[in-house]
N, C-alpha and C positions, 0 to 999 in steps of 0.2 A: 579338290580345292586345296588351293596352298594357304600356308600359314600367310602370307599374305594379303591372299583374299579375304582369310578370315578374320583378319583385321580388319579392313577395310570396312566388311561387313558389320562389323561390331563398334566401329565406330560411326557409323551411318545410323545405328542402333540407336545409338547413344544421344548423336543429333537431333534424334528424330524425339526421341521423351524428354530430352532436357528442351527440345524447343517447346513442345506442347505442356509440359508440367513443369520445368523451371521456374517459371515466377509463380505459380503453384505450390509448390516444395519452400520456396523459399519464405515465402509469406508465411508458412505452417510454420517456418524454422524459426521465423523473426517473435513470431507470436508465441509462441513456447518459450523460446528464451528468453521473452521479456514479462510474461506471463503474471507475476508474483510485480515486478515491478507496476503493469497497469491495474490491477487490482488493491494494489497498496493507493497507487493516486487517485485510483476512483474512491478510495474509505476516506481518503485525506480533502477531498474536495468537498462529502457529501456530509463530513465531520465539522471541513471551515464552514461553507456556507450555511448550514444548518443554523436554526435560532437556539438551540437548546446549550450549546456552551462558545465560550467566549473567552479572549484574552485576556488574564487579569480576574478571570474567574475565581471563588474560592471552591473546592470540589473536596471530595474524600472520594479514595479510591481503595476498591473492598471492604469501604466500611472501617477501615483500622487506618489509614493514615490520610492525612489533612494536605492536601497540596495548594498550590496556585497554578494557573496556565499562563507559561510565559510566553510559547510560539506554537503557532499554528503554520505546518506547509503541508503542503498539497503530499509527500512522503512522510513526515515523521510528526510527533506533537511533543512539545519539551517540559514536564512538569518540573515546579521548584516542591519539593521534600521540603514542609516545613518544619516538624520535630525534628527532623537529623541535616536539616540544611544542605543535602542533596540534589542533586540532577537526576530526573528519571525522564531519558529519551523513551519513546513506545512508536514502533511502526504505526501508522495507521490500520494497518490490516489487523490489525492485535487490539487494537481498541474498544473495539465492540465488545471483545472478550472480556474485559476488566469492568467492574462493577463500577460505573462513575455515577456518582451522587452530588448533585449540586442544592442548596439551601432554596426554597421559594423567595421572590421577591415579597418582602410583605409578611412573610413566617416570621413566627417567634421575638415579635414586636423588634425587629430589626435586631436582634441581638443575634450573633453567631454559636452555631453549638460546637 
């Protein structure tokens, strides 16, 4: 067989798995590299809609600092720092991770701690 042939052959090869697993492969490749992004939108959607926090929220986060919730998206949440009058962006996927504590409606005769 010539070097020719055996191109030929290897590319018939080649034909032959990128036809049957090509959109196969590619889908694996789509979903890997997007992976972290749909995982982040799924925290960020199951964070908005949820009833437990809301915009405009007053929240403490770990227990040591006092925020507000300014935005809510489907990838990131924006807290305002209100002792050091900061922005704390947090991915959604990170969210869960942080200790967020919000006041009861109704607690502590409406007074804020």
């Amino acid at each position: 067989m010539n070097h020719q042939g055996l191109a030929d052959e290897l590319v018939k090869l080649a034909e032959h798995l990128v036809g049957g697993y090509g959109i196969l492969f590619f889908v694996a490749f789509v979903t890997f590299m997007f992976r972290d992004f749909v995982t982040n939108f799924a925290a960020g959607l199951r964070f908005m809609f949820g009833s437990d926090f809301d915009v405009d929220d007053l929240v403490w986060i770990d227990g040591k600092k006092r925020a507000r919730i300014m935005r809510q998206t489907p990838v990131k949440t924006v807290f305002h720092l209100l002792e050091t009058d900061r922005k704390l962006v947090v991915p959604n996927i990170d969210l869960y991770k942080l200790k967020i504590e919000k006041a009861l409606p109704g607690a502590n005769d409406g007074r804020d701690i």
